[in-house]
PyMOL commands that place a pseudoatom at each C-alpha (Angstrom):
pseudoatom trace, name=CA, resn=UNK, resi=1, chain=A, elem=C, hetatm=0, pos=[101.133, 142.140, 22.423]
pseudoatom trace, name=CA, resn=UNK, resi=2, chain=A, elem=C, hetatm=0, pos=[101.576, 142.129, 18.594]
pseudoatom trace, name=CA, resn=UNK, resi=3, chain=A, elem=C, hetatm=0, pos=[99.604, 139.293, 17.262]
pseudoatom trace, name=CA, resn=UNK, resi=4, chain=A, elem=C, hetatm=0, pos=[100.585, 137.423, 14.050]
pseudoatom trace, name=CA, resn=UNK, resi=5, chain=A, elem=C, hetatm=0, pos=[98.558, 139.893, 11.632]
pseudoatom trace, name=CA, resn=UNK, resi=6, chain=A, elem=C, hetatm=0, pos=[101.307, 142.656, 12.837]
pseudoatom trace, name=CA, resn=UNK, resi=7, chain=A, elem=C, hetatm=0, pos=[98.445, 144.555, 14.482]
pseudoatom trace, name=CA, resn=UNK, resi=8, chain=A, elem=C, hetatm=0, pos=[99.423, 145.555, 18.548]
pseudoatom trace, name=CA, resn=UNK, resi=9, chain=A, elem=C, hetatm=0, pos=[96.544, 144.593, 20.804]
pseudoatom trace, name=CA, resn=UNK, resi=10, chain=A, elem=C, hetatm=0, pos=[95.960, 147.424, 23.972]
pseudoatom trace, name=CA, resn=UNK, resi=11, chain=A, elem=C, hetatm=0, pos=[95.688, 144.089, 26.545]
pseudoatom trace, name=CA, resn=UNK, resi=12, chain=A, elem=C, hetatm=0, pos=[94.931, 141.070, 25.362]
pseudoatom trace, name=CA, resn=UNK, resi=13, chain=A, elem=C, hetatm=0, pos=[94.069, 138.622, 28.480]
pseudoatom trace, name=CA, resn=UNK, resi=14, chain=A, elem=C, hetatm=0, pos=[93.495, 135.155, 29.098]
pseudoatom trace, name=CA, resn=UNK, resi=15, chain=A, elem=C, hetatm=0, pos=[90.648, 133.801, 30.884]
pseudoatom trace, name=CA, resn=UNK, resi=16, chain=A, elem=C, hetatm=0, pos=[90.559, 131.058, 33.364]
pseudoatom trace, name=CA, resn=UNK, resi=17, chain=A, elem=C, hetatm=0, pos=[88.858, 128.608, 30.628]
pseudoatom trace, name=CA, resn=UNK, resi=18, chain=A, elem=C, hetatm=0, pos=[91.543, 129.157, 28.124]
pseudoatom trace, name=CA, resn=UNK, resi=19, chain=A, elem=C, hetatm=0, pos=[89.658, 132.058, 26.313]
pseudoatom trace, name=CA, resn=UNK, resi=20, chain=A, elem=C, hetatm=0, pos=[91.141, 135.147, 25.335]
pseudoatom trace, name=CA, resn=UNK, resi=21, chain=A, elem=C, hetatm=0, pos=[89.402, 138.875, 25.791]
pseudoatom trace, name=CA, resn=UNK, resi=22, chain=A, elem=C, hetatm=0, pos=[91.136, 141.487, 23.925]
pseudoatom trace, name=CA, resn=UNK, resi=23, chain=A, elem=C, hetatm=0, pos=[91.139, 145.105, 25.491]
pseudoatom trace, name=CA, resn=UNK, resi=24, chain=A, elem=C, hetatm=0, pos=[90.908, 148.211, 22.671]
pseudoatom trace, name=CA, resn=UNK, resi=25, chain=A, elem=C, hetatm=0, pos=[91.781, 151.401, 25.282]
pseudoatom trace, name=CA, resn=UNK, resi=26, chain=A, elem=C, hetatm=0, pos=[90.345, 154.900, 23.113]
pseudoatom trace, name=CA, resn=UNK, resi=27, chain=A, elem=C, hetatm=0, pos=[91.479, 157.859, 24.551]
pseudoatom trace, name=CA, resn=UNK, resi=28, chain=A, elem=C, hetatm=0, pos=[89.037, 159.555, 23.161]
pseudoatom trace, name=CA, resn=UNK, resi=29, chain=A, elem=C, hetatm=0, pos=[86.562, 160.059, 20.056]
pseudoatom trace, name=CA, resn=UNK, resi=30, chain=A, elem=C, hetatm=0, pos=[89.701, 160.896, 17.427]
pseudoatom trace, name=CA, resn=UNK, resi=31, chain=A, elem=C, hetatm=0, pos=[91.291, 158.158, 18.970]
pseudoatom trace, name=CA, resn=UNK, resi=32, chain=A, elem=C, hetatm=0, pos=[88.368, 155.713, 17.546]
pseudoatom trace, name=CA, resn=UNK, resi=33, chain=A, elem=C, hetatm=0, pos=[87.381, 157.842, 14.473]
pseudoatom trace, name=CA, resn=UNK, resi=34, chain=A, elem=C, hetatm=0, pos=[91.249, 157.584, 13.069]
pseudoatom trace, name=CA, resn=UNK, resi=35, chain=A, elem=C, hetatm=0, pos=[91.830, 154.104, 14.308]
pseudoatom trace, name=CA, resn=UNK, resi=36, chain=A, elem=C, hetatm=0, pos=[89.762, 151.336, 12.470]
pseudoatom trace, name=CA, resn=UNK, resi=37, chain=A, elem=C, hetatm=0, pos=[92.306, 148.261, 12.851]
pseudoatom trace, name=CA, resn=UNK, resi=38, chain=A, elem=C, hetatm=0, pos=[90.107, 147.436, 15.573]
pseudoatom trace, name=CA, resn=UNK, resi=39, chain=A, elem=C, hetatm=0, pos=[88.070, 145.010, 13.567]
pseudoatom trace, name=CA, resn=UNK, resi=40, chain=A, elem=C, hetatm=0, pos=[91.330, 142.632, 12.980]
pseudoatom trace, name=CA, resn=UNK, resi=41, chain=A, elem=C, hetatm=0, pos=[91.569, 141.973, 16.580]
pseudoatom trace, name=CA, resn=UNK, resi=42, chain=A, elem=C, hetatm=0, pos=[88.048, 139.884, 16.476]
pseudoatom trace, name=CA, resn=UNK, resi=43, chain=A, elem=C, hetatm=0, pos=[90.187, 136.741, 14.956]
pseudoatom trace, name=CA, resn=UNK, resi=44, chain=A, elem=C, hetatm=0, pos=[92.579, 136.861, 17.757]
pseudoatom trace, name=CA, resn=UNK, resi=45, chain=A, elem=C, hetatm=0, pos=[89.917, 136.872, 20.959]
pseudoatom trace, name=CA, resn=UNK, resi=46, chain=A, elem=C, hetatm=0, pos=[87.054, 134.856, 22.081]
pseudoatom trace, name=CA, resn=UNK, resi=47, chain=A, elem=C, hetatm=0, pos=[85.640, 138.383, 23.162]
pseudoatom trace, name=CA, resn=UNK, resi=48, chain=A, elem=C, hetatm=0, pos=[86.088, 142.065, 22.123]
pseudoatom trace, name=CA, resn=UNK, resi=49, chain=A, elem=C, hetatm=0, pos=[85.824, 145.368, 24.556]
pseudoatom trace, name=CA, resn=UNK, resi=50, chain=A, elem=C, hetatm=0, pos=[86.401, 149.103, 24.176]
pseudoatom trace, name=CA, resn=UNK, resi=51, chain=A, elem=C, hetatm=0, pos=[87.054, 150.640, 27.179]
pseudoatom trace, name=CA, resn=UNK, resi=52, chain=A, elem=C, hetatm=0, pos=[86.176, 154.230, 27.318]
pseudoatom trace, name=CA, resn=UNK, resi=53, chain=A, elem=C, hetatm=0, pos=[85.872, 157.213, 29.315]
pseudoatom trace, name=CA, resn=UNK, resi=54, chain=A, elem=C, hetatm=0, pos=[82.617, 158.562, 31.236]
pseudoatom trace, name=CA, resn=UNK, resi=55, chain=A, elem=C, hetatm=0, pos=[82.701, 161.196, 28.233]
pseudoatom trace, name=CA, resn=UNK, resi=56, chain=A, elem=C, hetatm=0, pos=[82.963, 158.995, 24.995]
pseudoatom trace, name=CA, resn=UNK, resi=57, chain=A, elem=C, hetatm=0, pos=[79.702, 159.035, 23.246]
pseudoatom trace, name=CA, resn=UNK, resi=58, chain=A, elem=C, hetatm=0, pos=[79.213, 155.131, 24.061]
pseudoatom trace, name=CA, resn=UNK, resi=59, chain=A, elem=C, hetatm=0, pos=[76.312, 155.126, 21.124]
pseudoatom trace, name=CA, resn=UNK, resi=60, chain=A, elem=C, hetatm=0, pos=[79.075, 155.327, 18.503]
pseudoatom trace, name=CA, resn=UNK, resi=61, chain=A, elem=C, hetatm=0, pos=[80.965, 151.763, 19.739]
pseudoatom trace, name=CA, resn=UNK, resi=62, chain=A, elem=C, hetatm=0, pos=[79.870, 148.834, 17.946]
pseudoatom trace, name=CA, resn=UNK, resi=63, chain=A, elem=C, hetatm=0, pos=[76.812, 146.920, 19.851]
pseudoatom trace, name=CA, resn=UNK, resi=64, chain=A, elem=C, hetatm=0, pos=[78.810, 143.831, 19.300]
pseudoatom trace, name=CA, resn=UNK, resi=65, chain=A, elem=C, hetatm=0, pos=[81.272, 144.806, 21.615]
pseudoatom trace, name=CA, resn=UNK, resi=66, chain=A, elem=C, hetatm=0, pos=[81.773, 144.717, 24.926]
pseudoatom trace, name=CA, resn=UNK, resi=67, chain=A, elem=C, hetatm=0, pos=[82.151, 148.376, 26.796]
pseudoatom trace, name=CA, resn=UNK, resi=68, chain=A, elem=C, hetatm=0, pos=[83.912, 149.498, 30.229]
pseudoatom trace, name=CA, resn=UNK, resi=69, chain=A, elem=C, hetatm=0, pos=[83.814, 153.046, 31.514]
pseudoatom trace, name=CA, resn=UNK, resi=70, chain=A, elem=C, hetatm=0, pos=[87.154, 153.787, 33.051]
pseudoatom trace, name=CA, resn=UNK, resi=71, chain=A, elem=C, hetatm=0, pos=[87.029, 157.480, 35.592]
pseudoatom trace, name=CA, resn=UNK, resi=72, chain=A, elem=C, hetatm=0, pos=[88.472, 157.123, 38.700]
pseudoatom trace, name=CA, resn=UNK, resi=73, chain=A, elem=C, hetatm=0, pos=[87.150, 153.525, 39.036]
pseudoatom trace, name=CA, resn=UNK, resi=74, chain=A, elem=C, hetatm=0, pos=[86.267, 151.066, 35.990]
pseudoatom trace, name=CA, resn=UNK, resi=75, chain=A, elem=C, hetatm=0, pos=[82.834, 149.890, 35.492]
pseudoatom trace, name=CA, resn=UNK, resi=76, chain=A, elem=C, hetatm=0, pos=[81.907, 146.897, 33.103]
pseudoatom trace, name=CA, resn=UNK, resi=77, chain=A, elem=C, hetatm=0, pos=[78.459, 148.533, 31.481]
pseudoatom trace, name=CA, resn=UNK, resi=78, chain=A, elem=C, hetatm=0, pos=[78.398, 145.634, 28.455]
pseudoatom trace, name=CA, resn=UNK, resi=79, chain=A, elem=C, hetatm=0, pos=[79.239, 142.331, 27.967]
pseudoatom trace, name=CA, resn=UNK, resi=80, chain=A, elem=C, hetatm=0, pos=[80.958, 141.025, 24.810]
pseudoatom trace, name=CA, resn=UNK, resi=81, chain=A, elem=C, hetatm=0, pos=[79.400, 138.674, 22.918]
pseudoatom trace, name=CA, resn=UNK, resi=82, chain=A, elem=C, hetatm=0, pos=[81.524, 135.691, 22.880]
pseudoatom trace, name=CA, resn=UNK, resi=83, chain=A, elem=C, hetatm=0, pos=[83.445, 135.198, 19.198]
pseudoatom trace, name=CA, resn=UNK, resi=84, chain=A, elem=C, hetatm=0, pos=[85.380, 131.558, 19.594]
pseudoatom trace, name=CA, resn=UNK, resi=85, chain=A, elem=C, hetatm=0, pos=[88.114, 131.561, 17.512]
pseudoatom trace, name=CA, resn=UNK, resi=86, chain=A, elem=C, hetatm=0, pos=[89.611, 128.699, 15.837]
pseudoatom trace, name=CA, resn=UNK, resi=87, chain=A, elem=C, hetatm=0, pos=[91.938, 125.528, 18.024]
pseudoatom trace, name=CA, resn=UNK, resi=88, chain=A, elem=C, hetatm=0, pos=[95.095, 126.148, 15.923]
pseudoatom trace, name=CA, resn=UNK, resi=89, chain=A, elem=C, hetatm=0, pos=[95.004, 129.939, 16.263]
pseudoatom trace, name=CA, resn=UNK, resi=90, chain=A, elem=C, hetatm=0, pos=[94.122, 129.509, 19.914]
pseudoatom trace, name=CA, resn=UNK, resi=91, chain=A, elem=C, hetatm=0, pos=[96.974, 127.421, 20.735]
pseudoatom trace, name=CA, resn=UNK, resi=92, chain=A, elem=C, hetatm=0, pos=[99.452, 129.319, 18.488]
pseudoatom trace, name=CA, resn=UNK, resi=93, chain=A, elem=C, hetatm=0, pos=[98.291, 132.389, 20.283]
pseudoatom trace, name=CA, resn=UNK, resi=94, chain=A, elem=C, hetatm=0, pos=[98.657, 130.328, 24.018]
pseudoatom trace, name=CA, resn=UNK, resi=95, chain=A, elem=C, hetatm=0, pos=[102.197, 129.631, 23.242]
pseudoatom trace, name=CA, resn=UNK, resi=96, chain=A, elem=C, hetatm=0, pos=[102.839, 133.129, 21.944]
pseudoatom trace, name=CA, resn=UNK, resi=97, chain=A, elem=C, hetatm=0, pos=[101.300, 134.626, 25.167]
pseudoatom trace, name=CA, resn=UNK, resi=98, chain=A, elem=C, hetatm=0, pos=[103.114, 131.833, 27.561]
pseudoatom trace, name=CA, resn=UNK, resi=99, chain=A, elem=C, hetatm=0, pos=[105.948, 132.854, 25.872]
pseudoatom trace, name=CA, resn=UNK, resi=100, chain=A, elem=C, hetatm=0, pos=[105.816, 136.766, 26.253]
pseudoatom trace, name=CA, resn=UNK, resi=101, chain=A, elem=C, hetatm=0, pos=[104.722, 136.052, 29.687]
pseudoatom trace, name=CA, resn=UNK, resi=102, chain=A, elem=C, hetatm=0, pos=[107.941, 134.221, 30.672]
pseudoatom trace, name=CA, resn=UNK, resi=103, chain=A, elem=C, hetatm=0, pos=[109.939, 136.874, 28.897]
pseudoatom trace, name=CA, resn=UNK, resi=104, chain=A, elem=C, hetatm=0, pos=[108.858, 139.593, 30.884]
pseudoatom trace, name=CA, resn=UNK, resi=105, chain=A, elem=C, hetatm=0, pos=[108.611, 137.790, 34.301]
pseudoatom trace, name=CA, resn=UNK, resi=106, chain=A, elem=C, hetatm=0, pos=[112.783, 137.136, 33.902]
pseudoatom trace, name=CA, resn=UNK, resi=107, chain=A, elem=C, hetatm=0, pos=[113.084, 140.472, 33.011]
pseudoatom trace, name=CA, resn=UNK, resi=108, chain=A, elem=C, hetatm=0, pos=[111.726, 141.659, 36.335]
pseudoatom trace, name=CA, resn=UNK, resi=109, chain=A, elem=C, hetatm=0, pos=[113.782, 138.804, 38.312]
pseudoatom trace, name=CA, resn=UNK, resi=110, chain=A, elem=C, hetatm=0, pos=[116.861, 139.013, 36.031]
pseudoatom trace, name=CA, resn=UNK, resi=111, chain=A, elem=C, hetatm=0, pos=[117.058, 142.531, 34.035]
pseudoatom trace, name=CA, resn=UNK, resi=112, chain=A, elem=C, hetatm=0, pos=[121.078, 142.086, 33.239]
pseudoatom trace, name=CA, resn=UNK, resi=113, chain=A, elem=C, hetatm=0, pos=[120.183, 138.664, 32.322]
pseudoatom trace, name=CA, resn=UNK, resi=114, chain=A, elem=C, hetatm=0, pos=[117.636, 139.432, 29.984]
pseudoatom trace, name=CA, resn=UNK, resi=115, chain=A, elem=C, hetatm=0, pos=[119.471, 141.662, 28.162]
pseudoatom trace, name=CA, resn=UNK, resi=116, chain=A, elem=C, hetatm=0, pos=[122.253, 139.079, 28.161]
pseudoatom trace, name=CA, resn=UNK, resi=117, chain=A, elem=C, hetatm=0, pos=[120.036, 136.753, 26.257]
pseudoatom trace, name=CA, resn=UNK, resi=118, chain=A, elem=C, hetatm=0, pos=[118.385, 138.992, 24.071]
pseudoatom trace, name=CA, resn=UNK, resi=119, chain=A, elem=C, hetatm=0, pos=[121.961, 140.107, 22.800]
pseudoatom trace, name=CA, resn=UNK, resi=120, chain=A, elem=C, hetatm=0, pos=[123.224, 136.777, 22.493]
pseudoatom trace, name=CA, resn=UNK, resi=121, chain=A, elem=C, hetatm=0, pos=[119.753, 135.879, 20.239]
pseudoatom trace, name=CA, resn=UNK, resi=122, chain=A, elem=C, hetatm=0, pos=[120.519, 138.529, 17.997]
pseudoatom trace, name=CA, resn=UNK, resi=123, chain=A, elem=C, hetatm=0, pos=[123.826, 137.538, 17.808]
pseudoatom trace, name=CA, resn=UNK, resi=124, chain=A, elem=C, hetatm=0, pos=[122.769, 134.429, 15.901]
for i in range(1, 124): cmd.bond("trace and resi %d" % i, "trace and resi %d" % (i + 1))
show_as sticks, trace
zoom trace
């Protein structure tokens, strides 16, 4: 999801409770070493994870991050810390996500549809 700072989360989720958790997948240590617009993704969640795999060297991730260990199964060895972000940017971000939601659940029930509208928007 790209979020209003043009930066493209991994998966950016939203919690029961309203909250958001944002997801930052690293294949692998150049991954993180080369990407650092990981930081700008703190304003946009209530909570911040790296998930990894069972050879990352974990010590490098920030402590103030949450961690999961993806193999063959995924295991949640950190909890983030929780980071509230503001009421306006939360609901600018719900409606955003509703949004994107909707979008992709009519592409899966209506592909020719979708691609209908999308035409027709940039059309205008």
């Amino acid at each position: 999801m790209r979020l209003e700072n043009s930066r493209r989360v991994d998966i950016l989720a939203l919690r029961p409770d309203g909250s958001f958790v944002c997801i930052e997948v690293k294949s692998g240590l150049a991954d993180f070493q080369a990407d650092r617009k990981w930081h700008h993704y703190r304003d946009y969640a209530d909570a911040l994870y790296f998930a990894v795999d069972a050879e990352f060297p974990q010590h490098l991730l920030p402590e103030d991050c949450g961690l999961i260990v993806a193999w063959e199964t995924a295991d949640l060895l950190r909890i983030a810390p929780e980071h509230k972000m503001s009421a306006p940017r939360r609901r600018v971000l719900t409606q955003r996500f509703a949004r994107l939601a909707a979008m992709r659940l009519q592409a899966l029930e209506d592909p020719a549809g979708m691609i209908e509208m999308q035409q027709a928007l940039r059309a205008e």
